[in-house]
ZAMARGU-4260 file (C-alpha; in steps of 0.2 Angstrom, whole numbers, plus 5000, padded with zeros to 4 digits):
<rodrens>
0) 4834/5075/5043 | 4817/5079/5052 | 4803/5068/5051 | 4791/5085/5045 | 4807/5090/5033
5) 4808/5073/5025 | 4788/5073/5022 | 4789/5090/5014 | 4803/5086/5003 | 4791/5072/4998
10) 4777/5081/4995 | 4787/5095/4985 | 4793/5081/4975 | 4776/5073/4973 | 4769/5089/4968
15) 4783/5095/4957 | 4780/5076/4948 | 4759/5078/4947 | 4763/5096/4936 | 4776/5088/4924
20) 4765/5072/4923 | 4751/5088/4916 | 4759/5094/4908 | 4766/5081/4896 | 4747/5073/4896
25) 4745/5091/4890 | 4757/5090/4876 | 4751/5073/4870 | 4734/5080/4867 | 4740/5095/4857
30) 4749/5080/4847 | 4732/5072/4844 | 4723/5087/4843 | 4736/5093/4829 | 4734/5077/4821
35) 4714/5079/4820 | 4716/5095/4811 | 4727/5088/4798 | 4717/5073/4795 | 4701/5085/4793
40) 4708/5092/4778 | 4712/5074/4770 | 4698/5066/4775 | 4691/5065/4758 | 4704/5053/4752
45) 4706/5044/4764 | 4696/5029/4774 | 4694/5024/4791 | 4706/5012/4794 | 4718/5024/4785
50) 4713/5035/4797 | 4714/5024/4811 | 4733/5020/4806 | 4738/5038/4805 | 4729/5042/4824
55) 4743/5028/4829 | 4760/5040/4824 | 4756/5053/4840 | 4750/5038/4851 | 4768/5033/4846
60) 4775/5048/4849 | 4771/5054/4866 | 4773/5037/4872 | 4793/5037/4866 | 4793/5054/4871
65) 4783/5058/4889 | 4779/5039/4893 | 4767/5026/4897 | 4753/5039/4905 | 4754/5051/4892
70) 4755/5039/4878 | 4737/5031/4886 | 4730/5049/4887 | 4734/5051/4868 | 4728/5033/4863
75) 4710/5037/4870 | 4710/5055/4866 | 4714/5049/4846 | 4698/5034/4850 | 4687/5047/4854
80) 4695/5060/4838 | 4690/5047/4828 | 4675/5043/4836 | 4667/5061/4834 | 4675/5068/4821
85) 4678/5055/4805 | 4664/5040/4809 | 4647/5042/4804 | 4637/5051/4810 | 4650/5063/4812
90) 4651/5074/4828 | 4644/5063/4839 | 4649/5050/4850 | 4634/5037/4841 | 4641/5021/4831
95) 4630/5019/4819 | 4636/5002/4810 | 4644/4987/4820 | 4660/4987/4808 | 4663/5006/4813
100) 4661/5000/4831 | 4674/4986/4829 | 4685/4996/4820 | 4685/5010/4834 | 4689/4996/4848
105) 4700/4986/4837 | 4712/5004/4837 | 4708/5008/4855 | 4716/4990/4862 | 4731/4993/4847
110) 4733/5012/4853 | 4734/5006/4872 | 4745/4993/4867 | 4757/5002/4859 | 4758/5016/4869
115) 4761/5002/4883 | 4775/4992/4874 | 4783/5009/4869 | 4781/5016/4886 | 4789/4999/4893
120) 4804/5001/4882 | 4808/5019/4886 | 4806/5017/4906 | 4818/5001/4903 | 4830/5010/4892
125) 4830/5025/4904 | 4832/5013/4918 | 4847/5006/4909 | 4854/5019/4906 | 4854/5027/4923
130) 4861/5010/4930 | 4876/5013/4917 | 4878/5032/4922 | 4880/5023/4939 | 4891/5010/4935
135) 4903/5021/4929 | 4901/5034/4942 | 4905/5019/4956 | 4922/5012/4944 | 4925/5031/4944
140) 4926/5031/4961 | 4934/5013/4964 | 4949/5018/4953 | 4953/5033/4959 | 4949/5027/4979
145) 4961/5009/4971 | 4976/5022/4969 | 4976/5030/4988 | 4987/5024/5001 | 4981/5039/5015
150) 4965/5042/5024 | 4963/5061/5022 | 4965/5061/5004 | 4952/5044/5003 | 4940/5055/5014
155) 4943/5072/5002 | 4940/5061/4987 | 4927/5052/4992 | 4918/5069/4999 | 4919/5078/4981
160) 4913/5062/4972 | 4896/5063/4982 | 4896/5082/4981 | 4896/5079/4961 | 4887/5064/4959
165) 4872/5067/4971 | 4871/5085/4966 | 4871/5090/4985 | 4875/5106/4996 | 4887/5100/5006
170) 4895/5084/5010 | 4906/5079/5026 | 4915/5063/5026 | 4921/5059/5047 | 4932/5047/5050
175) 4936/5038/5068 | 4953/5037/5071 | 4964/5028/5087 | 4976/5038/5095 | 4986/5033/5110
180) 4976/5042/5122 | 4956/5042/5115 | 4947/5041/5099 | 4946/5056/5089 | 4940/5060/5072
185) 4943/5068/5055 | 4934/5077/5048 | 4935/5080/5027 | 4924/5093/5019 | 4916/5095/5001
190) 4904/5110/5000 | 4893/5118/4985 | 4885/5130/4998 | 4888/5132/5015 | 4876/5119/5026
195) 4864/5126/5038 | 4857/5115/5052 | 4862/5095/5055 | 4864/5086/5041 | 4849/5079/5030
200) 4857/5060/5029 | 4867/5052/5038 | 4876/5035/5032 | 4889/5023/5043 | 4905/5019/5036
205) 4903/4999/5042 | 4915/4985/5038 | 4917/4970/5046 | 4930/4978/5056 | 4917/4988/5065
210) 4913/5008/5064 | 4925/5017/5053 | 4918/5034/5051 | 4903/5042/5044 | 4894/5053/5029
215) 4888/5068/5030 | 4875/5076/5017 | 4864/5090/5015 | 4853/5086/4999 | 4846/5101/4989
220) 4833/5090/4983 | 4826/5071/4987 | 4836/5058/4981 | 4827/5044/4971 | 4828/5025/4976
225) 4841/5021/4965 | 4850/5036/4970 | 4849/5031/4989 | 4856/5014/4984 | 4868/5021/4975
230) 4873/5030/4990 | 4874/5017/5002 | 4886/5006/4987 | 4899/5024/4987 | 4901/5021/5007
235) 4903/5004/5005 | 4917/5007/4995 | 4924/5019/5005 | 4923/5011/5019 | 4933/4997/5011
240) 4946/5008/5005 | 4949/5015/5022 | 4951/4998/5028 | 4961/4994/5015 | 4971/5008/5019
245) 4972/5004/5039 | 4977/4984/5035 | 4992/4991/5024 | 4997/5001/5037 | 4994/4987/5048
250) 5005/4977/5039 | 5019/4989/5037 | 5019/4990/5055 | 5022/4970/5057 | 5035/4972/5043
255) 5045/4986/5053 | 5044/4974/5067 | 5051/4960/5059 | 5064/4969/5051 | 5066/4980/5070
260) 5067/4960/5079 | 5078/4957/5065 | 5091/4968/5067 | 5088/4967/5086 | 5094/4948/5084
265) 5108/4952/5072 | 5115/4965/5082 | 5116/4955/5099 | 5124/4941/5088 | 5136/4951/5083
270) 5140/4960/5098 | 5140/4945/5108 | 5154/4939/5095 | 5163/4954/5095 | 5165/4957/5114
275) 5169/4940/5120 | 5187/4940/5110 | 5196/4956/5120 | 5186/4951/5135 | 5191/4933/5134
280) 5211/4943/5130 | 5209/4953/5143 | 5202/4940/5158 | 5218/4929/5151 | 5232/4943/5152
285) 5222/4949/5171 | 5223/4929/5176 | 5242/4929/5171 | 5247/4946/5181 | 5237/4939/5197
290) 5245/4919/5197 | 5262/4925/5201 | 5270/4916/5186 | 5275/4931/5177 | 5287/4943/5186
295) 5283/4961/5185 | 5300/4966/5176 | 5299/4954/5163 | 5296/4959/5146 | 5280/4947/5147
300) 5273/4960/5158 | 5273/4972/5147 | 5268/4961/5133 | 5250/4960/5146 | 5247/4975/5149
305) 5249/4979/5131 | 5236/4966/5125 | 5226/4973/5140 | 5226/4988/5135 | 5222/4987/5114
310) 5210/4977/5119 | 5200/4987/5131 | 5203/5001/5115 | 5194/4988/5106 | 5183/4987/5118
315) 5182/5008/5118 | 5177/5008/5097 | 5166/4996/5099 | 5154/5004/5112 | 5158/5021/5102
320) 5152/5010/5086 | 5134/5005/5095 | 5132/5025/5100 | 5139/5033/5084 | 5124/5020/5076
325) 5110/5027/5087 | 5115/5044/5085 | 5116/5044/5065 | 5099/5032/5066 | 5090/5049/5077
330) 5100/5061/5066 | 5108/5068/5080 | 5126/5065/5075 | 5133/5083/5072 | 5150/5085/5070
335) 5159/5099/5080 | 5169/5104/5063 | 5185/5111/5067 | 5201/5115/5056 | 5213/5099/5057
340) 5229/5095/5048 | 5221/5077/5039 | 5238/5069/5040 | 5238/5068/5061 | 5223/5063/5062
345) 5228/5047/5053 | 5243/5046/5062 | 5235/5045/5077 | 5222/5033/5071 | 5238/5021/5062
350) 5247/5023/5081 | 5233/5017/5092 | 5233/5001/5078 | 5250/4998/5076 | 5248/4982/5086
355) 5231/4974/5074 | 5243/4981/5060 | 5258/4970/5062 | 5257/4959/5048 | 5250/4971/5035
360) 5262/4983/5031 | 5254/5002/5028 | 5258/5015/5014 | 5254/5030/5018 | 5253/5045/5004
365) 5244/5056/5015 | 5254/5076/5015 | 5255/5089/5029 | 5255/5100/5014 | 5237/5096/5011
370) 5224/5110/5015 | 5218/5110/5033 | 5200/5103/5032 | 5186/5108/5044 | 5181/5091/5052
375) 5176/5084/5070 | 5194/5076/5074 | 5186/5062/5083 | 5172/5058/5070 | 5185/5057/5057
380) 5196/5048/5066 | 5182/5033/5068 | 5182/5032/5050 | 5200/5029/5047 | 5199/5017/5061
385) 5185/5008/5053 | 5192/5010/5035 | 5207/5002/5041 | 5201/4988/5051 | 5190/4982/5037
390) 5205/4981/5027 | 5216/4972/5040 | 5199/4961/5043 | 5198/4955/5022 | 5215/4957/5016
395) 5226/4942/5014 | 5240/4942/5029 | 5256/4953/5022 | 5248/4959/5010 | 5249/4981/5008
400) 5237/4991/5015 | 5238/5009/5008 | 5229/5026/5012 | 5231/5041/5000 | 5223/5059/5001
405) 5224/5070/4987 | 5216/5089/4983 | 5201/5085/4969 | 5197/5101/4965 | 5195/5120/4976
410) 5179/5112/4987 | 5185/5091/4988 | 5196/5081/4999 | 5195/5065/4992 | 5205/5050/5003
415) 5207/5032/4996 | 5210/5017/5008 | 5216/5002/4997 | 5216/4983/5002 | 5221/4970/4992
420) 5207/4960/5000 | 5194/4949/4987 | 5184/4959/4974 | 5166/4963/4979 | 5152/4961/4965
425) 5146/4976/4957 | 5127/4975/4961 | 5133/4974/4980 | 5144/4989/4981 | 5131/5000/4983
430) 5125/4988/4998 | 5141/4985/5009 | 5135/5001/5018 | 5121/4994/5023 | 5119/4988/5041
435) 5126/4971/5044 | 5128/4968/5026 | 5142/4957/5020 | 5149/4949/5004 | 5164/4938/5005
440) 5169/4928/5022 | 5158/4932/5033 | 5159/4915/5043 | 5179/4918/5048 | 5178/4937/5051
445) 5171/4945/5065 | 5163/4962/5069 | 5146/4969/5072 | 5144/4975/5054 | 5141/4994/5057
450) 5159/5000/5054 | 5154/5004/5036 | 5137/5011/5041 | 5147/5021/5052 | 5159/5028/5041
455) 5143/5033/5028 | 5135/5043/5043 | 5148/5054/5048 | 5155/5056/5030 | 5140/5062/5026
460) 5136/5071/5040 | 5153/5082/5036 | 5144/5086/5019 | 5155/5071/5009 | 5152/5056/5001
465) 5158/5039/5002 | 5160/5022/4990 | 5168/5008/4987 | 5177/5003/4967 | 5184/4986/4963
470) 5201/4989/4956 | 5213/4977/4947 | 5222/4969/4962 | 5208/4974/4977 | 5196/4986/4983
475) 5195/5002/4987 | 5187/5014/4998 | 5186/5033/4992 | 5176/5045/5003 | 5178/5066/5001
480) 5178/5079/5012 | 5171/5097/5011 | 5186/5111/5012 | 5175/5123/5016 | 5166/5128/5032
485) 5150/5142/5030 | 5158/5144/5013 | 5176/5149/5019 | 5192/5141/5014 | 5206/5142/5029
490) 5217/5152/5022 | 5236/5144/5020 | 5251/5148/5032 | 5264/5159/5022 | 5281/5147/5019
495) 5293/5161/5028 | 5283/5160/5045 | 5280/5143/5043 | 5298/5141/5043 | 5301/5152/5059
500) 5291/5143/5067
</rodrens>
């Protein structure tokens, strides 16, 4: 605001306060004025000081009513009432006996001093009660501001609070914000009437933090004292809730980091773990081809370059593993959904680990009967690798692991993969496909502890769902698959030219 715009708003002000003060001066006369002419038709009954007592009721009154400076102007206007018109001689301002005198300044001291004490107590009960009607306006805007957890809606808040509470015609709440390149701001608007011209106030959003932003108003009148102090309390508070709002945010970031370094760690544990076993099989089968002790048509060859090549295998899933992770953590794990027969997808998957399934024997209840299902063949086969090795991993050696896929219903697939491994407690089954979470024996078993993760991405990507149930003997794992694709079923092979084929 201008220096020449901020001294005519004053001046407005002062001359919009000189006319009400006339006017309620105005008023108060009337009152006395009123008063004289009822008291001039009972004067015959009714002595001075009775008189003087009943002068005192508008004193009274315009001081409760208008104020201290109207309650004076009735207090001396009803002196000189009474002077004139009811003490001898009558109609003039002459005191003729030193009793009428005393009387007359006994009132006018008792006048001003009850128009005073009345006056007092209505400015202090007007000031009270504009410092509750700002109290609760400032709690107002505390608890709604306490309840926000985002900067535009603090700054939209906070700009229709003022616009209400400060009666004004606009009001612009700008916030400084960091980005990575240079700061930039935010600008949140509450308008009555459009605004015209730069603002009329301008008050800094300051925390001990430094410069957070500023506020914009355009006043359609002066604000009093009181007011501007209760201005300058609102942006304090709302400079607070914004950086209460930028510490949270500070700390979710440091929580995010720690969690981040967390898994960083866990997952190069793991890792580390899980490739030095096939690298340590494979650098000791390598060491044994090269010495020369082991002939090349020996059966122990062939025993080496088998373990050689399961292991590098093991090597293969566990690379596909860390990349299947990274593409379900950046969504980009889309499946190239085809129609496959379920059943040789498995028993490819039970082929390449017919070595790690040597001392579990399998029972597999999966048909070739069963509907072809539309699923990425590789995808799927990384679940049933990973069921299946989490089974071989928990389960007691020589113990049954069993697979078993059934039609649920015209949409569903649903596939079971049993172990008869230790039980799981119920408030961690929704938890085991979490990333490296893990219940029992997680000191003797190895792995990076995504397999499960894994399986939960790619099932879900394909549109299924997948969990785990604790039976009587073991666990299981149940996971479905869509037999639809774009809403189409593949339409089965008729029986006769299946058989001609």
């Amino acid at each position: 605001m201008s220096i020449r715009n901020r001294y005519l708003q004053i001046y407005r002000l002062y001359r919009r306060g000189i006319a009400a003060l006339v006017g309620r001066c105005l008023l108060s006369l009337l009152a006395v004025a009123a008063m004289t002419g009822i008291l001039n038709l009972l004067q015959a009954g009714l002595s001075n000081s009775a008189l003087a007592l009943l002068y005192l009721l508008p004193v009274g009154s315009a001081a409760t009513l208008w104020g201290l400076v109207p309650g004076i102007v009735a207090a001396l206007s009803s002196f000189l009432s009474l002077n004139y018109f009811f003490t001898l001689p009558r109609f003039t301002f002459v005191v003729a006996h030193t009793q009428d005198l005393l009387e007359l300044f006994v009132f006018l001291v008792v006048a001003v001093a009850i128009s005073q004490l009345v006056g007092r107590t209505q400015a202090s009960l007007q000031e009270a009660r504009l410092r509750e009607r700002d109290v609760i306006r400032l709690y107002e805007l505390m608890s709604t501001l306490a309840g926000l957890r985002n900067q535009d809606t603090i700054a939209r808040t906070s700009a229709t609070s003022m616009l209400e509470v400060f009666q004004a015609r606009a009001v612009d709440v700008v916030i400084q914000r960091e980005s990575s390149a240079a700061p930039r701001s935010f600008l949140a608007s509450a308008q009555a009437r459009p605004p015209q011209g730069t603002p009329d106030q301008v008050v800094a959003l300051i925390t001990p933090r430094g410069l957070l932003g500023e506020v914009h108003i355009w006043h359609s009148r002066l604000l009093s004292p009181a007011e501007e102090r209760l201005l300058n309390t609102f942006a304090s508070q709302v400079a607070l809730a914004l950086e209460r709002v930028i510490l949270a945010q500070a700390e979710t970031r440091t929580r995010v980091l720690e969690e981040s370094d967390r898994l960083k760690t866990a997952l190069l544990s793991s890792v580390s773990h899980e490739l030095r076993t096939p690298l340590a099989t494979i650098k000791a089968a390598a060491t044994s081809l090269r010495s020369g002790n082991v002939s090349w048509d020996s059966a122990a060859r062939d025993d080496l370059i088998a373990a050689i090549d399961e292991e590098s295998d093991h090597l293969n899933r566990l690379v596909e593993n860390l990349l299947d992770m990274s593409r379900i953590e950046a969504g980009a794990l889309k499946p190239q959904r085809q129609w496959n027969i379920l059943a040789d997808i498995l028993a490819a998957t039970v082929q390449r680990l017919r070595r790690a399934t040597e001392k579990h024997p399998l029972e597999i209840d999966v048909s070739e009967d069963l509907p072809l299902v539309p699923v990425d063949h590789r995808q799927i086969d990384q679940v049933f690798t990973n069921l299946i090795s989490n089974a071989l991993k928990y389960a007691p050696e020589g113990t049954m692991v069993r697979i078993s896929a059934r039609v649920r219903d015209d949409q569903t697939l649903e596939v079971q993969v049993y172990n008869a491994g230790p039980q799981i407690p119920e408030e961690a089954l929704p938890r085991i496909f979490d990333k490296f979470y893990r219940v029992t024996d997680a000191d003797r078993v190895t792995g990076t502890g995504l397999g499960l993760s894994i399986c939960k991405g790619i099932v879900e990507a394909h549109g299924g769902r997948i969990w785990a149930k604790n039976l009587a003997h073991g666990l299981a794992f149940y996971f479905t698959l869509p037999l639809t694709m774009d809403g189409q079923r593949m339409p089965r092979l008729p029986a006769d030219s299946e058989a001609a084929e």
